[in-house]
C-alpha angles and dihedrals in degrees: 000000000000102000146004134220133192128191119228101151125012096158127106138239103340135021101270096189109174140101098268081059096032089104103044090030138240100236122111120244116314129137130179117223131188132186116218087256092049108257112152133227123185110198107203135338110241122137099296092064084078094068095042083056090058087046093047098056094042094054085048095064087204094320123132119270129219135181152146106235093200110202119212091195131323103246100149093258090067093045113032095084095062092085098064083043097132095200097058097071105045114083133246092047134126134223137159121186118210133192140161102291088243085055098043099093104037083046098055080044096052091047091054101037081058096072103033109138095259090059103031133011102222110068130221089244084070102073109105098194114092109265128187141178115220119159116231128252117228088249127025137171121212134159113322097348153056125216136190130188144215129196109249125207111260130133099269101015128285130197127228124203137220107201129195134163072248096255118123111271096005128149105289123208106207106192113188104167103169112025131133110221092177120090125258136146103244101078118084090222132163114246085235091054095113094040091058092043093056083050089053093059101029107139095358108158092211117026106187107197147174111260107171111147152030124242093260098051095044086065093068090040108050110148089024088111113248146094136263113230091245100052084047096064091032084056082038091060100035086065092039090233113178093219139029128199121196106214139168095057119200114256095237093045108111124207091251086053096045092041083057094044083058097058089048085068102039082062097044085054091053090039087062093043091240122136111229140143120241135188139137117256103260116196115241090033123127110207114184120217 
């Protein structure tokens, strides 16, 4: 075991609570990730980064926490849960919050602008943990692991991440919340743009992705920025990754309807005669890499 992932927000967009979303989850976008030697990423700060903070300080004990909270954009459903993060505003704490080095400046803006006094009434300036910006290198190397990244298409940029405990040909984590696979016209994109995505993945024991949408309803929502199920597994066995999780889910999508779409995908593997392993991101859920 290199690494260590926990679901706390899968869903998409907005917070969808209720009993036809209790199994897959409501929260927006938030994963815990540890290194072997402990070292802790968040990836992203949606809702269900409220409930990671709770679990945090009760596995400290008291002890200091530190972490990098890495951003893939800062559209409001991978943001809004910072807020109701606990640990923020206890002191003696450490964050660092990373993004692309283009996004750096209009994420610490929109942050802040978040919980400016007409839209909240706690301010940024309240948080008594240590926070920093600092913009992210293509590659960099922490504590028990290395990670790389690649841009993603998404109106306004995204960033997507390649995580390894850092030694040659180890278990890779590949997480792309937010990317549109389909074509469309929007995105100044390379025409080599799927190829080097596919490079990007390519043997990843565990590829996290948008799927947001059928392929029905993609057609009302291209360059929307996000995937269709089905360009998604065909992406998943290009790069000859082991297992795929569906992620991103779409906010009316209900666990009966993502459990089906599953299953969609499970038959389009076989139908294409590939060996991989599908399911749906399902908060509360630890996956190992």
């Amino acid at each position: 075991m290199t690494l260590t992932l926990t679901f706390w927000g899968t869903r998409g967009s907005i917070p969808s609570p209720g009993a036809q979303t209790a199994q897959y989850g409501g929260n927006t976008p938030c994963v815990e990730l540890r290194s072997a030697t402990g070292a802790l990423l968040i990836l992203d700060a949606g809702t269900g980064i409220r409930h990671l903070g709770r679990s945090l300080l009760e596995r400290a004990n008291g002890k200091p926490i530190a972490a990098d909270i890495l951003l893939s954009h800062a559209h409001w459903d991978h943001i809004q849960g910072l807020p109701f993060f606990a640990p923020l505003y206890e002191g003696g704490h450490e964050f660092t919050i990373r993004c692309a080095p283009g996004a750096l400046g209009g994420v610490e803006s929109a942050l802040k602008s978040q919980m400016s006094r007409t839209v909240f009434p706690v301010t940024f300036d309240a948080f008594r943990s240590q926070v920093r910006f600092r913009a992210l290198n293509e590659i960099e190397r922490g504590d028990g692991y290395a990670l790389r990244t690649v841009p993603l298409r998404h109106p306004g940029g995204a960033t997507g991440y390649r995580v390894t405990d850092g030694n040659s040909g180890a278990p890779a984590l590949v997480y792309i919340s937010d990317n549109e696979l389909g074509e469309h016209a929007g995105y100044d994109s390379p025409a080599d743009w799927r190829d080097s995505l596919v490079s990007f993945a390519r043997g990843a024991s565990l590829l996290v992705h948008d799927a947001m949408y059928t392929a029905d309803e993609y057609e009302r929502h291209r360059g929307w920025g996000h995937s269709r199920y089905e360009d998604v597994v065909d992406l998943a066995l290009d790069a000859d990754v082991q297992r795929l999780v569906l992620f991103h889910h779409h906010p009316e999508r209900t666990d009966a309807a993502v459990s089906e779409q599953v299953a969609v995908c499970q038959k389009r593997v076989r139908e294409r005669g590939a060996r991989l392993e599908v399911l749906a991101a399902e908060e509360g859920t630890t996956l190992t890499v």
